[in-house]
VMD Tcl script that draws the C-alpha trace (Angstrom):
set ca {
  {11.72 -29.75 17.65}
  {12.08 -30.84 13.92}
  {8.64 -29.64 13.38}
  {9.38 -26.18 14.27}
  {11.84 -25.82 12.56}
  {10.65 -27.10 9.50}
  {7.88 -24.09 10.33}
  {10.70 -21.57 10.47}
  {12.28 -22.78 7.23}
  {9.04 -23.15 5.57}
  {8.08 -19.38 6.43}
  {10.85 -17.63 5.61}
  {10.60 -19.21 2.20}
  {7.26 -18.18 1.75}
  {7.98 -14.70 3.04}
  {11.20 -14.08 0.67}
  {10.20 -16.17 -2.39}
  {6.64 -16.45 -2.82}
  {4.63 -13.18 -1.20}
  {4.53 -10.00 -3.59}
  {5.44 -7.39 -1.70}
  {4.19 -3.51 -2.84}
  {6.67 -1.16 -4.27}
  {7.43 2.08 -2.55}
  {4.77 3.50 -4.88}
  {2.30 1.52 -4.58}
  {2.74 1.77 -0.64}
  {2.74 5.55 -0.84}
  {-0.52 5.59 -2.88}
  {-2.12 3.43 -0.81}
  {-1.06 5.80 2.48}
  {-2.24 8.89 0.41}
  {-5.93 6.99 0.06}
  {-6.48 5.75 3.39}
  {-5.50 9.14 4.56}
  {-8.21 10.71 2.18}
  {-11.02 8.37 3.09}
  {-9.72 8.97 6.93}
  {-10.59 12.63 6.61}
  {-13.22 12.63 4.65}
  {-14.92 9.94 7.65}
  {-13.84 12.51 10.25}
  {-15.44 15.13 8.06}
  {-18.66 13.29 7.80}
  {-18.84 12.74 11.82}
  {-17.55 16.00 12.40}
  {-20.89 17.65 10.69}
  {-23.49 14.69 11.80}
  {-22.00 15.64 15.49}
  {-22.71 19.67 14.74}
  {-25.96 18.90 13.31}
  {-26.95 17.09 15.85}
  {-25.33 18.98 18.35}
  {-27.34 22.01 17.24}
  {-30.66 20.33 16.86}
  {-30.32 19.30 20.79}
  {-30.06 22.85 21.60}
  {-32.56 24.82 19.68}
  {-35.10 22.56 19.17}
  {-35.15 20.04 21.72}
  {-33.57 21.80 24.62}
  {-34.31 26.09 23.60}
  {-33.24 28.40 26.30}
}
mol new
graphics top color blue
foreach p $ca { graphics top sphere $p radius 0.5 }
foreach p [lrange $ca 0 end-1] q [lrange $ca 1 end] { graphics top cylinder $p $q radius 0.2 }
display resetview
């Protein structure tokens, strides 16, 4: 039992006194890039799918 508390103890040290935790702007830019490079990903696969989806029917598969 002393072990985990020692664990607990040792933790919650590290969390409060030794990890650097962003500040609201540096959180905020980081949300506004992954949300960039999430669209622009979704973008990409959005035009390889229509590409591809209009290869399959006019030149493999005409009507």
């Amino acid at each position: 039992m002393k072990k985990i508390v020692a664990y607990i103890k040792e933790t919650y040290d590290e969390l409060v006194h030794k990890v650097s935790w962003p500040t609201y702007s540096e959180l905020t830019n980081s949300a506004v890039v992954v949300l960039y490079a999430s669209l622009l990903i979704a973008l990409v696969v959005f035009a390889m799918d229509f590409c591809f989806q209009n290869l399959m029917e006019n030149v493999v598969y005409p009507n």
